[in-house]
NUDRENDO-146461 format. One record per residue (C-alpha): x, y, z; residue number from 0; residue in one letter. Coordinates in steps of 0.25 Angstrom, whole numbers, plus 5000, padded with zeros to 4 digits. Layout:
% NUDRENDO-146461
REC  east  north    up    i  aa
REC     X      Y     Z  NUM   A
...
% end
This chain:
% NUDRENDO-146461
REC  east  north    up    i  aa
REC  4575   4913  5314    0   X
REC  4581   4913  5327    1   X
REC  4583   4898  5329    2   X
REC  4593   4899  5315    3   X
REC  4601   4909  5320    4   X
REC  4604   4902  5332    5   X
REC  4608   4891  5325    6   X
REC  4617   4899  5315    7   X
REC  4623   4905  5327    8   X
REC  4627   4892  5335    9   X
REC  4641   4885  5328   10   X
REC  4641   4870  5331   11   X
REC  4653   4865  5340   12   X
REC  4661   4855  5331   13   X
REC  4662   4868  5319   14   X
REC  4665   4875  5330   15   X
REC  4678   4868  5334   16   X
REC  4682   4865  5319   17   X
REC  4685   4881  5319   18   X
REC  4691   4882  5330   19   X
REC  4701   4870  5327   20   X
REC  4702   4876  5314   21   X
REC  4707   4891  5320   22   X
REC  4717   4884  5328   23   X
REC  4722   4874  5321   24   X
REC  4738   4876  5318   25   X
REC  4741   4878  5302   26   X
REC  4748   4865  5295   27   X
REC  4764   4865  5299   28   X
REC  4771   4863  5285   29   X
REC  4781   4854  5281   30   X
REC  4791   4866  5282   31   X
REC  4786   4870  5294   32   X
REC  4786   4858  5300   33   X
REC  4802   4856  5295   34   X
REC  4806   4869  5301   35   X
REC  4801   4865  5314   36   X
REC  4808   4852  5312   37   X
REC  4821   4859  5308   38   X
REC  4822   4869  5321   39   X
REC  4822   4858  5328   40   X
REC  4836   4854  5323   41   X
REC  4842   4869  5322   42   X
REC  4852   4868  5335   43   X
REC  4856   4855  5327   44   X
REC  4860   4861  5314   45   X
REC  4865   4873  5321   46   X
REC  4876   4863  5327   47   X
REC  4877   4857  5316   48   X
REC  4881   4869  5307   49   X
REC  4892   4873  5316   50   X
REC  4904   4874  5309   51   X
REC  4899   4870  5296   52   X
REC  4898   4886  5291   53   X
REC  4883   4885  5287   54   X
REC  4873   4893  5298   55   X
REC  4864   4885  5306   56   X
REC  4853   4896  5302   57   X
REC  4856   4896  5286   58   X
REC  4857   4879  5287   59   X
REC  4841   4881  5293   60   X
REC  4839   4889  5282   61   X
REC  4843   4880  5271   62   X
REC  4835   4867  5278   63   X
REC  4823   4875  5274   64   X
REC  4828   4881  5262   65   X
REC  4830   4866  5257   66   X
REC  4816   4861  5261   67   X
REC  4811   4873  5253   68   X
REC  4816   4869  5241   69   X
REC  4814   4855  5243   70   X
REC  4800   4852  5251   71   X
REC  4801   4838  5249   72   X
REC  4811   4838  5262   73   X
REC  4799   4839  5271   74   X
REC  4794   4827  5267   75   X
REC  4808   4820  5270   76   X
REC  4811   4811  5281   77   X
REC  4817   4820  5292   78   X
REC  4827   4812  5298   79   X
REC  4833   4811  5284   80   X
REC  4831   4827  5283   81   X
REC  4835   4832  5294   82   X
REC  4848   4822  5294   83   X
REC  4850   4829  5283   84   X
REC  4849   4842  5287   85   X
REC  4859   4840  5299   86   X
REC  4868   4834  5291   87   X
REC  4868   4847  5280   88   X
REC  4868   4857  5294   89   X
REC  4882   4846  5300   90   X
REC  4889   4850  5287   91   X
REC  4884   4864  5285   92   X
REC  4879   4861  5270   93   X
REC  4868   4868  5262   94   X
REC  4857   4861  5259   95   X
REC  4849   4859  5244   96   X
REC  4857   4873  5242   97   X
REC  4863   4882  5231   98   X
REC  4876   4875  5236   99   X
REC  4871   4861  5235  100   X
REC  4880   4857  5247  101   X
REC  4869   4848  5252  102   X
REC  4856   4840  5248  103   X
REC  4844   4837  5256  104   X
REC  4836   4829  5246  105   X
REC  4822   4823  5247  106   X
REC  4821   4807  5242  107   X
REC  4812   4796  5243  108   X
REC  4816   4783  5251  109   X
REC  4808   4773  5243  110   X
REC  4812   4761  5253  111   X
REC  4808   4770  5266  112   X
REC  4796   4778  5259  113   X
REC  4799   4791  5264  114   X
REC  4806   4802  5259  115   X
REC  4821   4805  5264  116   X
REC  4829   4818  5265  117   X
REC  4843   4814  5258  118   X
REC  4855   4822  5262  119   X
REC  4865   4825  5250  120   X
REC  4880   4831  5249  121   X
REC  4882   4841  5239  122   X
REC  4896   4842  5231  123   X
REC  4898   4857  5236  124   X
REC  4893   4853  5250  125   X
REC  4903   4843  5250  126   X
REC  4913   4852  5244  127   X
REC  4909   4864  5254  128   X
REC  4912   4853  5266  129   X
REC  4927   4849  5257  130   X
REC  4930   4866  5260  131   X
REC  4930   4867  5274  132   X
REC  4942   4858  5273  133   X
REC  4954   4869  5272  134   X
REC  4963   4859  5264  135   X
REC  4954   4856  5254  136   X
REC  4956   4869  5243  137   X
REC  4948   4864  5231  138   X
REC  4938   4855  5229  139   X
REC  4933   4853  5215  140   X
REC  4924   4843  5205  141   X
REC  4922   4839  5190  142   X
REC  4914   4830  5182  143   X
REC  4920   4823  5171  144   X
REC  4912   4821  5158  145   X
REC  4917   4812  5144  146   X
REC  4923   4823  5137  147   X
REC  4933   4830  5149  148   X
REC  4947   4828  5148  149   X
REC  4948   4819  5160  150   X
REC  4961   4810  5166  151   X
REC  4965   4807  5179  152   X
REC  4977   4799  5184  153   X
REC  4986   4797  5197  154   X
REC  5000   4805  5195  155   X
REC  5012   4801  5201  156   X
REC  5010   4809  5214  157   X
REC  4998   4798  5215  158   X
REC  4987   4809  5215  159   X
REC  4975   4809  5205  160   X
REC  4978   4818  5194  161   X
REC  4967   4823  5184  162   X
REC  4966   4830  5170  163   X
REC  4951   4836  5169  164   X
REC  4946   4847  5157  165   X
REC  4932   4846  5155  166   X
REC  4925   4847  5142  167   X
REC  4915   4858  5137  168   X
REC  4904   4859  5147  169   X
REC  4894   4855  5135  170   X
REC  4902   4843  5131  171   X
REC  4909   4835  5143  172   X
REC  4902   4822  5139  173   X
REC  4896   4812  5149  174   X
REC  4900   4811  5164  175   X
REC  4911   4803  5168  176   X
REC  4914   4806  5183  177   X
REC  4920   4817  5192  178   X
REC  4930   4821  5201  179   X
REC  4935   4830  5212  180   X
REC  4948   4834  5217  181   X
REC  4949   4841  5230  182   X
REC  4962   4852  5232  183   X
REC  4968   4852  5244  184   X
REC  4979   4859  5252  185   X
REC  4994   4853  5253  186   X
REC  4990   4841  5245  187   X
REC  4987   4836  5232  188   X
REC  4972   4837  5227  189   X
REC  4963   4825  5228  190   X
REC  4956   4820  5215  191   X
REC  4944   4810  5213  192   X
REC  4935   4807  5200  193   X
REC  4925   4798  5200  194   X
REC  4919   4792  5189  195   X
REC  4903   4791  5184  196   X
REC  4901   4777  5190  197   X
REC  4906   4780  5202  198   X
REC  4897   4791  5204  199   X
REC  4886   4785  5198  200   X
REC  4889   4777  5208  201   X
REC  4887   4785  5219  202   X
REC  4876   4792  5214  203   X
REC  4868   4777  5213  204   X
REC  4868   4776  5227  205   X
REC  4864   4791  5231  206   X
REC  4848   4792  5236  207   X
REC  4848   4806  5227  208   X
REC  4853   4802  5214  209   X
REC  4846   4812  5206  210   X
REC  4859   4822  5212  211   X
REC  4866   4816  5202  212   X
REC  4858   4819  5191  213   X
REC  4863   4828  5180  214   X
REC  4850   4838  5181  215   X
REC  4852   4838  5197  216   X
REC  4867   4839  5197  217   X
REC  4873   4845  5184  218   X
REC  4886   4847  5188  219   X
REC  4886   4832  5194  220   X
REC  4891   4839  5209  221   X
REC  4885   4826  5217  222   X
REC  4894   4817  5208  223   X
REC  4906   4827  5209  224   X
REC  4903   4826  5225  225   X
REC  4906   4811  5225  226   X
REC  4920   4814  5220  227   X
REC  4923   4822  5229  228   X
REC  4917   4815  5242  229   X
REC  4928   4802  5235  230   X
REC  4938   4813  5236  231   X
REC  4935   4818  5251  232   X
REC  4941   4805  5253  233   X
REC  4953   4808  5248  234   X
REC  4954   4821  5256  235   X
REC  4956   4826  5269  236   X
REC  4942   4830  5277  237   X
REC  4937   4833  5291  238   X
REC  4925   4828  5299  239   X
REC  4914   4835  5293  240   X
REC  4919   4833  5278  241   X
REC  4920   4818  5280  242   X
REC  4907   4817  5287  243   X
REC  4899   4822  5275  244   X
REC  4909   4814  5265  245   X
REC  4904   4803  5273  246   X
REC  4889   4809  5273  247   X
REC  4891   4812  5259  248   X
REC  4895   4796  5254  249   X
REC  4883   4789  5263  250   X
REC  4873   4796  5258  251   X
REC  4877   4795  5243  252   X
REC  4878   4782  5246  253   X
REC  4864   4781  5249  254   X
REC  4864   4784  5262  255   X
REC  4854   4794  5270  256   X
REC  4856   4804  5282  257   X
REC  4846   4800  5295  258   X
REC  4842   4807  5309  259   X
REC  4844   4793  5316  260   X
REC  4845   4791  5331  261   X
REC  4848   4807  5333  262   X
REC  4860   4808  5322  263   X
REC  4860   4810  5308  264   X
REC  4863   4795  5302  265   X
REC  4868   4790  5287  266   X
REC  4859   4779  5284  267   X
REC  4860   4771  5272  268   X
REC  4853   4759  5269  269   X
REC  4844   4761  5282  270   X
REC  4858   4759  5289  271   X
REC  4866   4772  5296  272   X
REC  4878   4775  5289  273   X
REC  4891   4777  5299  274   X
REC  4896   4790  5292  275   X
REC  4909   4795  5298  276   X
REC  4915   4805  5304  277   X
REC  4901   4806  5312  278   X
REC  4896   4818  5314  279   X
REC  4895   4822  5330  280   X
REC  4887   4833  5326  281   X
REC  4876   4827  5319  282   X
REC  4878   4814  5328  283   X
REC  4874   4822  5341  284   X
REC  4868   4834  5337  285   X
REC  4852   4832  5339  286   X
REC  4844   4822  5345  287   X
REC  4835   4810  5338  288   X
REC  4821   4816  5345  289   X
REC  4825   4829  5335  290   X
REC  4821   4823  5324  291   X
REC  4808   4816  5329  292   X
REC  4804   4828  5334  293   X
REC  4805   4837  5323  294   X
REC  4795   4828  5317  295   X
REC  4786   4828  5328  296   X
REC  4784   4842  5330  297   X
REC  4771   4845  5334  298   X
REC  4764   4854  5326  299   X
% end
């Protein structure tokens, strides 16, 4: 009897040390966790890079992970396609997957390099918000037309674009036909563009998110409405920062992708960077390439 609860009393080694291990082990880090840590490491970034641009370097953090919220698939995404991204969003002050749909970071699939890619996308009002920090422009505005609008255009004598639009019933405008834009500016004449479906079926056949386009994603059709006016920033006088992400804006709905490559945010397309200009200094200089390699080599 004595022998048993001697035996009972003596706990063997190896179980032991499995318990111990198991009191001390650290809980599993999550995939949000694991991103915020990775995100701190670039706030002094974005806090530079949202000077001037009227958006708070502290409500910009809060968006991030307000977006990853919504959209979890974003951890899985290749970070030097994310975080380009997210840079490039904090540069221009823009929203991101927000009421105001200034901006899109959206999750896609890269059949040809098997992993899935982070895809930075320009909204209309983004663009639009970036139009109104120029003080000469006054109005910007878009339609679409449809079959059964009363439509004409034509150059007057002045050589300017003149234009004759009255939309049908909202029940009964018939199939799509195009858009246009004009943009109203100080001193001058207004600039006019329309753009007709083929063309901006066009431009949609080269986008890697297509299914912005569609009519249950886009109903009021602002991603074809932002091509006409992206043709008419042409047209218009811009600055610096509105012409970068004009230039942005065209690459990637061109098929092209944003990158961290070599310590800078890069425009790649068709595995070949993409000289987009005027470049930016502050994105070009602003935080170093071992950043990004060791955000994702944190030890945990």
């Amino acid at each position: 009897m004595e022998t048993a609860q001697t035996t009972q009393g003596n706990q063997d080694p190896k179980q032991e040390k499995q318990e111990n291990k198991q009191q001390t082990q650290k809980p599993a880090v999550t995939k949000d966790q694991k991103f915020r840590t990775e995100l701190k490491l670039f706030q002094d970034n974005i806090i530079k890079l949202c000077q001037d641009t009227g958006m708070a370097p502290e409500k910009f953090m809060v968006i991030v992970e307000n977006s990853v919220r919504k959209n979890p698939r974003l951890l899985d995404a290749d970070r030097r396609s994310f975080f380009a991204s997210i840079l490039v969003a904090a540069e221009f002050g823009l929203e991101i997957n927000g009421p105001l749909q200034q901006c899109f970071i959206i999750p896609y699939n890269d059949k040809e390099k098997g992993i899935l890619e982070a895809q930075f996308q320009f909204g209309y009002f983004g663009i639009t918000h970036l139009m109104y920090r120029n003080p000469v422009i006054t109005k910007v505005m878009s339609e679409c037309r449809f079959s059964n609008d009363h439509f004409d255009r034509w150059i007057g004598d002045d050589m300017h674009w003149k234009f004759m639009f009255k939309p049908a019933e909202d029940n009964d405008r018939g199939a799509f036909m195009g858009a246009f834009a004009i943009v109203h500016m100080k001193d001058t004449e207004p600039e006019f563009k329309y753009m007709s479906f083929a063309e901006l079926e066009a431009i949609r056949a080269k986008s890697k998110s297509p299914h912005m386009y569609d009519i249950k994603n886009d109903p009021q059709r602002w991603m074809y409405r932002k091509a006409t006016v992206r043709q008419i920033s042409k047209l218009i006088p811009k600055d610096e920062l509105f012409g970068r992400a004009i230039a942005y804006d065209a690459a990637i709905d061109g098929g092209a992708n944003l990158k961290l490559e070599d310590g800078k945010v890069t425009v790649i397309n068709n595995n070949k960077p993409v000289d987009v200009k005027p470049t930016s200094e502050k994105l070009k200089t602003i935080f170093g390439k071992e950043k990004i390699e060791d955000a994702q080599q944190v030890d945990y």
